[in-house]
PDB file of N, CA, C and O in Angstrom:
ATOM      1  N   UNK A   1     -13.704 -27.112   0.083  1.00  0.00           N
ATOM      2  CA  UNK A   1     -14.883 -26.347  -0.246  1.00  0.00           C
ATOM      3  C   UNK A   1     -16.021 -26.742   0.669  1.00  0.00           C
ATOM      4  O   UNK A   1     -15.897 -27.801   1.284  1.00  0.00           O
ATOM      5  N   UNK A   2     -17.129 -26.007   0.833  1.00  0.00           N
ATOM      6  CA  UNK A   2     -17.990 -26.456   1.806  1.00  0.00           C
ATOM      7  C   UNK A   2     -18.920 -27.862   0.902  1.00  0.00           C
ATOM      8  O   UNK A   2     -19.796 -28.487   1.501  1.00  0.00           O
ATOM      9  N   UNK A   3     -18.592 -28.145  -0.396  1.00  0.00           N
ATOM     10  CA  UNK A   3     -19.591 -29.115  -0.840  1.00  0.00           C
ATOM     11  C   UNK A   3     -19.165 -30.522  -0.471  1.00  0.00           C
ATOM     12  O   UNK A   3     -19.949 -31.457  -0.310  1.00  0.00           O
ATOM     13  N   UNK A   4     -17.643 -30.591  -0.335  1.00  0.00           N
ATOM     14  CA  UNK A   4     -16.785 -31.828  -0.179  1.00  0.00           C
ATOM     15  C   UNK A   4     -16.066 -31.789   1.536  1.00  0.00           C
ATOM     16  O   UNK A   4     -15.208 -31.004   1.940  1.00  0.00           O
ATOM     17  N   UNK A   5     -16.696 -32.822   2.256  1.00  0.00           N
ATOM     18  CA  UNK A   5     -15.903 -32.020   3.844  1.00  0.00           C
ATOM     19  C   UNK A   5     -14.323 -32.295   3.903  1.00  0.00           C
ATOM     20  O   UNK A   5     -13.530 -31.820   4.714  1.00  0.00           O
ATOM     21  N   UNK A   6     -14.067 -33.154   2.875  1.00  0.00           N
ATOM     22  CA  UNK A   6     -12.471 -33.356   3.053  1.00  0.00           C
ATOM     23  C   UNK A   6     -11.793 -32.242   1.487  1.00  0.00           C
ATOM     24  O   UNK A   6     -10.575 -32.368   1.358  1.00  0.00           O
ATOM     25  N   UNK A   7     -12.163 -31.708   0.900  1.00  0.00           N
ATOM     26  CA  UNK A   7     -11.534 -30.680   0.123  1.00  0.00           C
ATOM     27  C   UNK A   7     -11.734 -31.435  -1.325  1.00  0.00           C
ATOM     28  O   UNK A   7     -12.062 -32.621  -1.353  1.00  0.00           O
ATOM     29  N   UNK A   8     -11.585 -30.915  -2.146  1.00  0.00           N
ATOM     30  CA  UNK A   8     -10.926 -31.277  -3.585  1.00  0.00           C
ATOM     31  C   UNK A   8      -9.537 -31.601  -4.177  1.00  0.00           C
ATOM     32  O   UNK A   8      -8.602 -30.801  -4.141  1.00  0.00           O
ATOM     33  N   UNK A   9      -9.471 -32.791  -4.705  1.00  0.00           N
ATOM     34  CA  UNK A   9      -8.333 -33.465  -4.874  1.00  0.00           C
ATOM     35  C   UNK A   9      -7.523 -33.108  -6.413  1.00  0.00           C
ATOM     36  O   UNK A   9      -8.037 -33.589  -7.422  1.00  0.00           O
ATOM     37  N   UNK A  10      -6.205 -32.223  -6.563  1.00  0.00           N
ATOM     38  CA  UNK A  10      -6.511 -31.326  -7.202  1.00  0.00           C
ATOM     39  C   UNK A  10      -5.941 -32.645  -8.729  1.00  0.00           C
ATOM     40  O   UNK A  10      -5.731 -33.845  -8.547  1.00  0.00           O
ATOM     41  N   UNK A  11      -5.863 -32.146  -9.644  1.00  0.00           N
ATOM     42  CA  UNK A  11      -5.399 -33.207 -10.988  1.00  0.00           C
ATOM     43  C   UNK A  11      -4.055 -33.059 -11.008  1.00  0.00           C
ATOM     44  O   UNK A  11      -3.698 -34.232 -11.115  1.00  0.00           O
ATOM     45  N   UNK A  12      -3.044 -32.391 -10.976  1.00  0.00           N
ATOM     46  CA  UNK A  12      -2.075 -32.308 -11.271  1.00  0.00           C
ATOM     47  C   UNK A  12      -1.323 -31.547  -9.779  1.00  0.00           C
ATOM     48  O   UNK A  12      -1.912 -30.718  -9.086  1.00  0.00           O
ATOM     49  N   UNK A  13      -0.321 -31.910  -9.591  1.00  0.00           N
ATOM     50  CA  UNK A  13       0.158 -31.445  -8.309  1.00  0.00           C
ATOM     51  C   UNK A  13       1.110 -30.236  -8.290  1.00  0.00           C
ATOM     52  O   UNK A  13       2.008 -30.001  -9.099  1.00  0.00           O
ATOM     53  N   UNK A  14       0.726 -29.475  -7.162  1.00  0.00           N
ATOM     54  CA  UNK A  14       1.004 -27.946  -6.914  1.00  0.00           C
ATOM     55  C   UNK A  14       2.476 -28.286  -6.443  1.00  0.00           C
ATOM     56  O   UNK A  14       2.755 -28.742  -5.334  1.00  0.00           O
ATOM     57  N   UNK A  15       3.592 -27.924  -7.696  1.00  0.00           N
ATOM     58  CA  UNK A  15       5.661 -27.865  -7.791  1.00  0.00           C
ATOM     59  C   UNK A  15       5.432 -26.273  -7.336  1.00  0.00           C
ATOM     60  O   UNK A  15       4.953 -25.443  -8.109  1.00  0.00           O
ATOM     61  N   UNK A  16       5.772 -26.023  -6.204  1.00  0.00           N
ATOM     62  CA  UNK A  16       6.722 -24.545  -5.615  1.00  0.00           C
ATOM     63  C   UNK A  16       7.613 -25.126  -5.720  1.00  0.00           C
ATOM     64  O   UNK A  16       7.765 -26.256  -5.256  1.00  0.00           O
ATOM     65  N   UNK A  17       8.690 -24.293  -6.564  1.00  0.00           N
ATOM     66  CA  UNK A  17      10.672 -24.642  -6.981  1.00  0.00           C
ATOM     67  C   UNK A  17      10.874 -22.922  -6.544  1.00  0.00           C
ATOM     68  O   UNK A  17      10.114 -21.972  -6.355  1.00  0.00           O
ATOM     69  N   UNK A  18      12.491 -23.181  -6.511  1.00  0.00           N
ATOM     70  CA  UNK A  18      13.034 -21.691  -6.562  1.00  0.00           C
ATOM     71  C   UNK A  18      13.796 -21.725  -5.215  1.00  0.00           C
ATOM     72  O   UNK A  18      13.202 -21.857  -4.146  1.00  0.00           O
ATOM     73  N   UNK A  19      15.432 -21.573  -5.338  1.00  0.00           N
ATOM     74  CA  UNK A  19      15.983 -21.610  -3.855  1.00  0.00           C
ATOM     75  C   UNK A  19      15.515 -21.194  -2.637  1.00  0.00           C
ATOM     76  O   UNK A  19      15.937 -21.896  -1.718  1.00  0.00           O
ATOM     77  N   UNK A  20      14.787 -20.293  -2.303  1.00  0.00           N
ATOM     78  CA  UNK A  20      14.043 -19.626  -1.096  1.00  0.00           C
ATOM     79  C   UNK A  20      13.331 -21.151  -0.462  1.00  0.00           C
ATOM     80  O   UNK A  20      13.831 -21.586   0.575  1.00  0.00           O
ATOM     81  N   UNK A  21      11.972 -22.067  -1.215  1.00  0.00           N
ATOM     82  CA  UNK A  21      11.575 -23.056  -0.899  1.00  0.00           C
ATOM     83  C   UNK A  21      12.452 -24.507  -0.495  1.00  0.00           C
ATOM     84  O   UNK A  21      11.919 -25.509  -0.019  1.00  0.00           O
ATOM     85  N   UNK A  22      13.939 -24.359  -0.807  1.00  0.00           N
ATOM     86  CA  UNK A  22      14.257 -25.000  -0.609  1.00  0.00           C
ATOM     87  C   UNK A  22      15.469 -25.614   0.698  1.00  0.00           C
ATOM     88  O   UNK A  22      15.875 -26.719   1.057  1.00  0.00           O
ATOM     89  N   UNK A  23      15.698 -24.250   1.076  1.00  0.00           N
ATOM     90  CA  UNK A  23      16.232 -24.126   2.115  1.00  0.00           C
ATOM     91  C   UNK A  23      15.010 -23.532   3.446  1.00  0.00           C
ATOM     92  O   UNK A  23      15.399 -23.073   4.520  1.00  0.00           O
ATOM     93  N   UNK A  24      13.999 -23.629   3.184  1.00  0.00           N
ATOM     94  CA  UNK A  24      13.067 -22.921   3.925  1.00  0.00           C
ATOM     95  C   UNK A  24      12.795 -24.224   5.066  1.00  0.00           C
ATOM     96  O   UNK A  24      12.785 -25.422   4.785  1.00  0.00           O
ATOM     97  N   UNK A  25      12.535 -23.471   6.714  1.00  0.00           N
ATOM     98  CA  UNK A  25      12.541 -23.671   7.913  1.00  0.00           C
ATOM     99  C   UNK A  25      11.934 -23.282   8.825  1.00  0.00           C
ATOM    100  O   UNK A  25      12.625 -22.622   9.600  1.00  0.00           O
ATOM    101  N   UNK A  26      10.526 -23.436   9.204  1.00  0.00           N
ATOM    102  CA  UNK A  26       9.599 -22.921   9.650  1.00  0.00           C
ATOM    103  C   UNK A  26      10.596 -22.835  11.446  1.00  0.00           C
ATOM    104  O   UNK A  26      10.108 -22.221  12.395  1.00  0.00           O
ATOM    105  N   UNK A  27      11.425 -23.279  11.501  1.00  0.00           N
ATOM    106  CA  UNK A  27      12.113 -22.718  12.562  1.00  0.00           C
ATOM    107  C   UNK A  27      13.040 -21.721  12.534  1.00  0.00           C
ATOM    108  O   UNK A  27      13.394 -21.195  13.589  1.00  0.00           O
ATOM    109  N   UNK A  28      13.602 -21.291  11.202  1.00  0.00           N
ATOM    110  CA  UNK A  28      13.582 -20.056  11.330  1.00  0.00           C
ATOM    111  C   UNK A  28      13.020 -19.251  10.324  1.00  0.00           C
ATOM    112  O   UNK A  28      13.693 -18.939   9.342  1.00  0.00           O
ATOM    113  N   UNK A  29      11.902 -18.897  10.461  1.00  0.00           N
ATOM    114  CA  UNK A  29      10.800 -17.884  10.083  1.00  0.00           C
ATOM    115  C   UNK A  29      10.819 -16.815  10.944  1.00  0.00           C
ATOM    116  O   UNK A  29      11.313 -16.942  12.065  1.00  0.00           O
ATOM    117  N   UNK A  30      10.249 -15.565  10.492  1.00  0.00           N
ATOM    118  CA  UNK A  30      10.013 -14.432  11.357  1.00  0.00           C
ATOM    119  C   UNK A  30       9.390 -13.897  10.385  1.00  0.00           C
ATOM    120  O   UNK A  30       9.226 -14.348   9.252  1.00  0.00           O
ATOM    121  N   UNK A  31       8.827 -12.337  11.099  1.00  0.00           N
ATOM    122  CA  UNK A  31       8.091 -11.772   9.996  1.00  0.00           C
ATOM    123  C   UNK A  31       8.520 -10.246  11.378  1.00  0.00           C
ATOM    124  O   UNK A  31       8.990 -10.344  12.511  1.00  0.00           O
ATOM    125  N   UNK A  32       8.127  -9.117  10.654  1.00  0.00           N
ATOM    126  CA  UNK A  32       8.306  -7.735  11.039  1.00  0.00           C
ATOM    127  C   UNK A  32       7.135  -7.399  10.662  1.00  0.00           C
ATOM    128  O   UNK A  32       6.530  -7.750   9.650  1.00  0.00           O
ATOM    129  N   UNK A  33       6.729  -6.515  11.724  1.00  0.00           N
ATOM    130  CA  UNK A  33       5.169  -5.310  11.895  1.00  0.00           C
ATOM    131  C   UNK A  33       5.761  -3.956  11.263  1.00  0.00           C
ATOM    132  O   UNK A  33       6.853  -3.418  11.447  1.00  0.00           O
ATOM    133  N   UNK A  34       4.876  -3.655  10.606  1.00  0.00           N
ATOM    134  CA  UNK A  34       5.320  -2.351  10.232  1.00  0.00           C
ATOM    135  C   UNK A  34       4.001  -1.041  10.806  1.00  0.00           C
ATOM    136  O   UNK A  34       2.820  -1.043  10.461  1.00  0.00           O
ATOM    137  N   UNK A  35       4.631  -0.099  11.676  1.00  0.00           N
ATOM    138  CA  UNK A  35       3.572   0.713  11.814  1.00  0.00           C
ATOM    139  C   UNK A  35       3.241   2.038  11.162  1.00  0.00           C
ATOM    140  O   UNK A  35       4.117   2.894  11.045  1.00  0.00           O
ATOM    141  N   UNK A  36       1.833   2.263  10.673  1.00  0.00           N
ATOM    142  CA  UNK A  36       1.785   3.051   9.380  1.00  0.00           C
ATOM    143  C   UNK A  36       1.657   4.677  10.092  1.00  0.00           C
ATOM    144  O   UNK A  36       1.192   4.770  11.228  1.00  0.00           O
ATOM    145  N   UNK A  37       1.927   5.434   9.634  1.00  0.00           N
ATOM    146  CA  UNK A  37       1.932   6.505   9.858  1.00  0.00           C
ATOM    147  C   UNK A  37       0.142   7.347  10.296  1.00  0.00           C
ATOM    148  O   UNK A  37      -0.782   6.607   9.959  1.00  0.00           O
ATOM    149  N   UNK A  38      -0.216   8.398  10.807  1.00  0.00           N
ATOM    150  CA  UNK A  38      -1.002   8.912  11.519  1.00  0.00           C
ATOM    151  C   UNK A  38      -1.784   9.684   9.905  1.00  0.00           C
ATOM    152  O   UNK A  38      -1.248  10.138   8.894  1.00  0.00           O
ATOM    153  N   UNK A  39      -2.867   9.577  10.206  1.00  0.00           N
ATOM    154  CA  UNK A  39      -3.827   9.896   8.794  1.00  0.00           C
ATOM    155  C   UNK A  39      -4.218  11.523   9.283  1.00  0.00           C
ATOM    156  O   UNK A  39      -4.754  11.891  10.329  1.00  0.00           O
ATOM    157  N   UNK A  40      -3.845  12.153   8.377  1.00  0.00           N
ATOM    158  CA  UNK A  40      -4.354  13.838   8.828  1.00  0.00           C
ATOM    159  C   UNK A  40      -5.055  14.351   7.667  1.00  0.00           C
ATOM    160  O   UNK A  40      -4.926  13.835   6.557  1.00  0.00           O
ATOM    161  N   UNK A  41      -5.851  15.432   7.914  1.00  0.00           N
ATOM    162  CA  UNK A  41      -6.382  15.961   7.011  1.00  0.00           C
ATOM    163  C   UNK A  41      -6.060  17.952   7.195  1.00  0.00           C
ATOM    164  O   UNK A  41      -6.274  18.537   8.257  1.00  0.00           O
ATOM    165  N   UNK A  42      -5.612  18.558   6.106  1.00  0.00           N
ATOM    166  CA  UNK A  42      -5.343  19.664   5.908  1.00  0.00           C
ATOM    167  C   UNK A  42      -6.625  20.853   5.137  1.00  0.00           C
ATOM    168  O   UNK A  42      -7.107  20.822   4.005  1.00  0.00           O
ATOM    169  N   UNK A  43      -6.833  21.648   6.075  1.00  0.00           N
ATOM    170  CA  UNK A  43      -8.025  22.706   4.764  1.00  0.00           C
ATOM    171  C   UNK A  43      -7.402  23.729   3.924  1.00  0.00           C
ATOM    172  O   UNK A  43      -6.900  24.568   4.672  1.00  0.00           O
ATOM    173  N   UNK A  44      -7.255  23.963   2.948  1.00  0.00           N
ATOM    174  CA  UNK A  44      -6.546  24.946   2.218  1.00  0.00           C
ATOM    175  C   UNK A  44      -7.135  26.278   2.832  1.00  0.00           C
ATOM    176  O   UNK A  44      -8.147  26.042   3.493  1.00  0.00           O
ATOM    177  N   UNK A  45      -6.730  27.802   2.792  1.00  0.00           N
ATOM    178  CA  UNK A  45      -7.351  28.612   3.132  1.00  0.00           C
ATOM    179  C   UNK A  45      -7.667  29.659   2.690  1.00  0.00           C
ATOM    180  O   UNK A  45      -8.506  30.535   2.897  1.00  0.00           O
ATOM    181  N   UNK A  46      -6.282  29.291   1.569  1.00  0.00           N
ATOM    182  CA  UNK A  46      -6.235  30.346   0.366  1.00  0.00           C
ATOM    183  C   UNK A  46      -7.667  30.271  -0.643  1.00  0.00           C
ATOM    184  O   UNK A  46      -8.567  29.431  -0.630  1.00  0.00           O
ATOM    185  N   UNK A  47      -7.505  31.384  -1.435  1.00  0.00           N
ATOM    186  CA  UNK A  47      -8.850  31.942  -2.028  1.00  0.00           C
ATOM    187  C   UNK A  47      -8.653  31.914  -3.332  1.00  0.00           C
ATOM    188  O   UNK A  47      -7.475  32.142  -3.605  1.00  0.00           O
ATOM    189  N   UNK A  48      -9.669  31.633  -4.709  1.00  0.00           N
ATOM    190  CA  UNK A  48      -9.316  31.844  -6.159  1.00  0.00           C
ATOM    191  C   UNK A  48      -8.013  31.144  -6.814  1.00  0.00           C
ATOM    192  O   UNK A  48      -7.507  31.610  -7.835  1.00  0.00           O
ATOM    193  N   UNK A  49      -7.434  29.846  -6.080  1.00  0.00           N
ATOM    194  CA  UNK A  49      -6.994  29.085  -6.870  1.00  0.00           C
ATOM    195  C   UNK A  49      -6.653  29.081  -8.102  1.00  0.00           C
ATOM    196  O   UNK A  49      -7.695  29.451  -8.642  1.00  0.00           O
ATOM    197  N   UNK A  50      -5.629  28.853  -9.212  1.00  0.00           N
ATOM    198  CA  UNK A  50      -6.069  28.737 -10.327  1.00  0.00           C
ATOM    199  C   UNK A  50      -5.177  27.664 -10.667  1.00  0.00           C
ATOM    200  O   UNK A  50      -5.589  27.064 -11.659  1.00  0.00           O
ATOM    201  N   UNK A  51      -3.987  27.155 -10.154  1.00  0.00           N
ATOM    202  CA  UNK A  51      -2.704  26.015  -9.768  1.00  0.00           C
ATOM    203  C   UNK A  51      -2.102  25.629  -8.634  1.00  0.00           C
ATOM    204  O   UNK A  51      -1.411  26.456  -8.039  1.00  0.00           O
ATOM    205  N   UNK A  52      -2.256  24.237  -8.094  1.00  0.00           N
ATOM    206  CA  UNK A  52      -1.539  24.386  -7.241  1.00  0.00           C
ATOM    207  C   UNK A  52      -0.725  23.162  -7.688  1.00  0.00           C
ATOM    208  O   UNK A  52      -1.016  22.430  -8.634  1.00  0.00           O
ATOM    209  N   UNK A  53       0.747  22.999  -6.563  1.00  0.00           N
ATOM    210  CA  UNK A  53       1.517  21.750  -6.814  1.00  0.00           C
ATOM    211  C   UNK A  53       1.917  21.285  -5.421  1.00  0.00           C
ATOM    212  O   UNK A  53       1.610  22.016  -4.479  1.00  0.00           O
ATOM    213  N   UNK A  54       2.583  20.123  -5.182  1.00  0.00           N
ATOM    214  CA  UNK A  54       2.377  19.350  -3.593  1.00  0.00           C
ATOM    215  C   UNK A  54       3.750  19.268  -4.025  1.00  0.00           C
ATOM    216  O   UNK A  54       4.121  19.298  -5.198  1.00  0.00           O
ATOM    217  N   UNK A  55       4.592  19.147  -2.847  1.00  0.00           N
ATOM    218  CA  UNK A  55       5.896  18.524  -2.655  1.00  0.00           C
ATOM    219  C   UNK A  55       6.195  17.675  -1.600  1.00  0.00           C
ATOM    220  O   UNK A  55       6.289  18.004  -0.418  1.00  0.00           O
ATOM    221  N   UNK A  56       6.358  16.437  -2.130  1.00  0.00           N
ATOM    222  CA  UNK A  56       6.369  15.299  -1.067  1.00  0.00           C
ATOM    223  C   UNK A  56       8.371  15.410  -1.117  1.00  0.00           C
ATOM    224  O   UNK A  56       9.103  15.785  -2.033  1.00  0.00           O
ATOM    225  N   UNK A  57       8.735  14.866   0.395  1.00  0.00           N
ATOM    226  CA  UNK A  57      10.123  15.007   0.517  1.00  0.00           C
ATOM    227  C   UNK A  57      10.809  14.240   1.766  1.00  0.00           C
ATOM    228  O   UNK A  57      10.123  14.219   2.788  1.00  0.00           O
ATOM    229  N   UNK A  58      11.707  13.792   1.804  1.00  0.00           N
ATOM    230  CA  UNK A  58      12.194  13.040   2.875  1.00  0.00           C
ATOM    231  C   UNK A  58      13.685  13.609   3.285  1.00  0.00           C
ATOM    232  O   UNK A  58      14.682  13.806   2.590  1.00  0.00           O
ATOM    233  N   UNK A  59      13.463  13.776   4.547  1.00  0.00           N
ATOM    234  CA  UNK A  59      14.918  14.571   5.026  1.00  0.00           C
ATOM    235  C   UNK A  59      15.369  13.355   6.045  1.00  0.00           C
ATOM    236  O   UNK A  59      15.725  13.712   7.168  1.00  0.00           O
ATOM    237  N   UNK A  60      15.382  11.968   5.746  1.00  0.00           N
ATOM    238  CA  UNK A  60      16.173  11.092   6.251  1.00  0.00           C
ATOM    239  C   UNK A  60      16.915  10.340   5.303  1.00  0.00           C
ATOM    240  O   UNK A  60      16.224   9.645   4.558  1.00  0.00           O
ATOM    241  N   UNK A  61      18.330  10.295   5.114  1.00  0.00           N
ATOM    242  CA  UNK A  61      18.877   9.382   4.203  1.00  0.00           C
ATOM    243  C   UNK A  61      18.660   8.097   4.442  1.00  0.00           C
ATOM    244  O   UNK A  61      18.629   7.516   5.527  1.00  0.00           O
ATOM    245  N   UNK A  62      18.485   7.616   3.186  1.00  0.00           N
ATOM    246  CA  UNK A  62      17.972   6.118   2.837  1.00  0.00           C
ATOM    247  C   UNK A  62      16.770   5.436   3.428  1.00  0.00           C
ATOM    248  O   UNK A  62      16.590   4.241   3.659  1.00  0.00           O
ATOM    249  N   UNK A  63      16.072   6.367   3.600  1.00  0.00           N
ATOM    250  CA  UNK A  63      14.809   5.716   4.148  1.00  0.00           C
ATOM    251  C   UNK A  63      13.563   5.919   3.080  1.00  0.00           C
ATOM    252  O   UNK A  63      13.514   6.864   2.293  1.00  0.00           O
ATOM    253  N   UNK A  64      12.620   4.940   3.174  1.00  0.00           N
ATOM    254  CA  UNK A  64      11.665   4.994   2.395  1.00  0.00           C
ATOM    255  C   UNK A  64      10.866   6.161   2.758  1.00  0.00           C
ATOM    256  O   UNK A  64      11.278   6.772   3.745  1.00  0.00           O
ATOM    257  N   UNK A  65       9.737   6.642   2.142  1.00  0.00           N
ATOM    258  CA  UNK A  65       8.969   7.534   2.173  1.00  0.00           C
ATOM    259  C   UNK A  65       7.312   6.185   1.954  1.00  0.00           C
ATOM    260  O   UNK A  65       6.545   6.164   0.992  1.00  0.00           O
ATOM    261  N   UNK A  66       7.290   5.771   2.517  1.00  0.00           N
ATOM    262  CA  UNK A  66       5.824   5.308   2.307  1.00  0.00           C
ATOM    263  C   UNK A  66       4.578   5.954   2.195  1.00  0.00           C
ATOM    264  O   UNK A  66       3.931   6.100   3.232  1.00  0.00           O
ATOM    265  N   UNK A  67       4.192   6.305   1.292  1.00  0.00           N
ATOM    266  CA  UNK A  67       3.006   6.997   1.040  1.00  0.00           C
ATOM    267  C   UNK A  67       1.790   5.904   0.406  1.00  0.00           C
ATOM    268  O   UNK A  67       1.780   5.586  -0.784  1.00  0.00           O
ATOM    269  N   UNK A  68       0.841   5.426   1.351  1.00  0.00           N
ATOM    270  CA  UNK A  68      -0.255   4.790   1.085  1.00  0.00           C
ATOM    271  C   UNK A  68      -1.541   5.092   0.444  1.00  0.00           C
ATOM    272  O   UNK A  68      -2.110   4.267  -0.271  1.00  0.00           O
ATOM    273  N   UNK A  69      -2.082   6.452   0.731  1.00  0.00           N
ATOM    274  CA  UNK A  69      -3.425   6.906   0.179  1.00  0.00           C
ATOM    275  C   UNK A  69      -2.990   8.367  -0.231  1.00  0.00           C
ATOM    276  O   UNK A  69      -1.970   8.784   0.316  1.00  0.00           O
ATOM    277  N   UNK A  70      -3.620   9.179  -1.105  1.00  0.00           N
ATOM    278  CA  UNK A  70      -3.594  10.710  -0.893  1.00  0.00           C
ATOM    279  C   UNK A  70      -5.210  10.877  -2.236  1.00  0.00           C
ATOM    280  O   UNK A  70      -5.667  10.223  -3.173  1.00  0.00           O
ATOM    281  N   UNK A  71      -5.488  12.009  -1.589  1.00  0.00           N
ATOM    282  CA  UNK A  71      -7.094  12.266  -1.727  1.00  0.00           C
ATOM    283  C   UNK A  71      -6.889  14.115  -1.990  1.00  0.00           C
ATOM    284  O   UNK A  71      -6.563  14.946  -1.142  1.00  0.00           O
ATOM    285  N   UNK A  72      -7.090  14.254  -2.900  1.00  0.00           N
ATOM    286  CA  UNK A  72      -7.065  16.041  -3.508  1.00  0.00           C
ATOM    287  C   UNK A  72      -8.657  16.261  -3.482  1.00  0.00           C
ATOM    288  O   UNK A  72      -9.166  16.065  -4.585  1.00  0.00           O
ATOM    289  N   UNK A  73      -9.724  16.695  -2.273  1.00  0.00           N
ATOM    290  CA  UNK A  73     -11.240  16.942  -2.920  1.00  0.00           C
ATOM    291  C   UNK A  73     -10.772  18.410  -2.913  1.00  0.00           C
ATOM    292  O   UNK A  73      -9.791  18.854  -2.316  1.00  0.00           O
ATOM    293  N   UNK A  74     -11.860  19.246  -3.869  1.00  0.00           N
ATOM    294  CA  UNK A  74     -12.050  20.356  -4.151  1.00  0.00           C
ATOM    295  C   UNK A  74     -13.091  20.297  -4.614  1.00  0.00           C
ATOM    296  O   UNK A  74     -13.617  19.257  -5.011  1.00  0.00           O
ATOM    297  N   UNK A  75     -13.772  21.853  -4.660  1.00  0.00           N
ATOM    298  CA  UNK A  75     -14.993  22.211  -5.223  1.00  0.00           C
ATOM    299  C   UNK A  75     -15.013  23.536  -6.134  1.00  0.00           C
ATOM    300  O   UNK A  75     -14.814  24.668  -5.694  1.00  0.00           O
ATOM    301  N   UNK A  76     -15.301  23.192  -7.565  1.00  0.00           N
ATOM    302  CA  UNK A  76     -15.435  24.452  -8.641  1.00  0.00           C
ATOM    303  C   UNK A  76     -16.323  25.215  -8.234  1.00  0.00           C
ATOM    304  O   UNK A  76     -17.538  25.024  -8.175  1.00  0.00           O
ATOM    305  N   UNK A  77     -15.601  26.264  -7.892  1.00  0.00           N
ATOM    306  CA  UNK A  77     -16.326  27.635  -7.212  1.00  0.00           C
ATOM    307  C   UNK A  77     -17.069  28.656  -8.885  1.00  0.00           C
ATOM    308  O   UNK A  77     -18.125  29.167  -9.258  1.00  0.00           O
ATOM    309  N   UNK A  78     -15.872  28.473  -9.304  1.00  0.00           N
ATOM    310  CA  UNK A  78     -16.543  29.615 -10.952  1.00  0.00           C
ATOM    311  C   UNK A  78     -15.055  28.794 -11.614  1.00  0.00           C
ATOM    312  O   UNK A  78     -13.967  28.329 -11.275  1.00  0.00           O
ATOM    313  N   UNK A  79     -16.190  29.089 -13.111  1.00  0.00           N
ATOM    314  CA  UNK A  79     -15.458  28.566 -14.406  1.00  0.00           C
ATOM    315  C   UNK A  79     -14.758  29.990 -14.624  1.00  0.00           C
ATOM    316  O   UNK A  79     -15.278  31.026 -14.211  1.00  0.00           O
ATOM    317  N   UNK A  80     -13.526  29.959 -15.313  1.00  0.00           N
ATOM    318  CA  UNK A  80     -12.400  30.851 -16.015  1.00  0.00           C
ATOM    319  C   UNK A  80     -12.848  30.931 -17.185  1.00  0.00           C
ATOM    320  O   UNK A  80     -12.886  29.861 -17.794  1.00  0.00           O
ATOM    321  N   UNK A  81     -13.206  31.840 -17.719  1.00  0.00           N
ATOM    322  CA  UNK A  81     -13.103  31.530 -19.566  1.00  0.00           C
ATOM    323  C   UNK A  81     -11.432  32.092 -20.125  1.00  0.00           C
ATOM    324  O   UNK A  81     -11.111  31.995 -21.309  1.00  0.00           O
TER     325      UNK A  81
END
């Protein structure tokens, strides 16, 4: 912490268990980058709305579909009674 220049000495001592820690080897470590996909934005163009629905879909077998953010703005043009 910045109050103590050598840290805080904790009371009871920090046990990581669990096979992964115990065979673990900072010589062989690695790690993988993952690169995220391109951020786009779409304008609807259609007129008088009253439902719409999205279909998300993946035409690669066994691959993930990573979907990180999605953002629906709209603006109430007129109320329906």
């Amino acid at each position: 912490t910045e109050e103590t220049p050598y840290g805080e000495i904790e009371k009871e001592p920090i046990i990581i268990g669990g096979k992964l820690w115990d065979s673990f080897s900072w010589n062989t470590f690695s790690w993988d980058v993952i690169n995220f996909g391109n951020v786009f934005r779409r304008k609807c163009s259609l007129k008088k709305i009253q439902m719409a629905g999205v279909i998300f879909e993946n035409n690669e077998n066994l691959r993930d579909m990573s979907i990180s953010y999605l953002s629906f703005d709209f603006t109430i043009v007129k109320n329906i009674k």
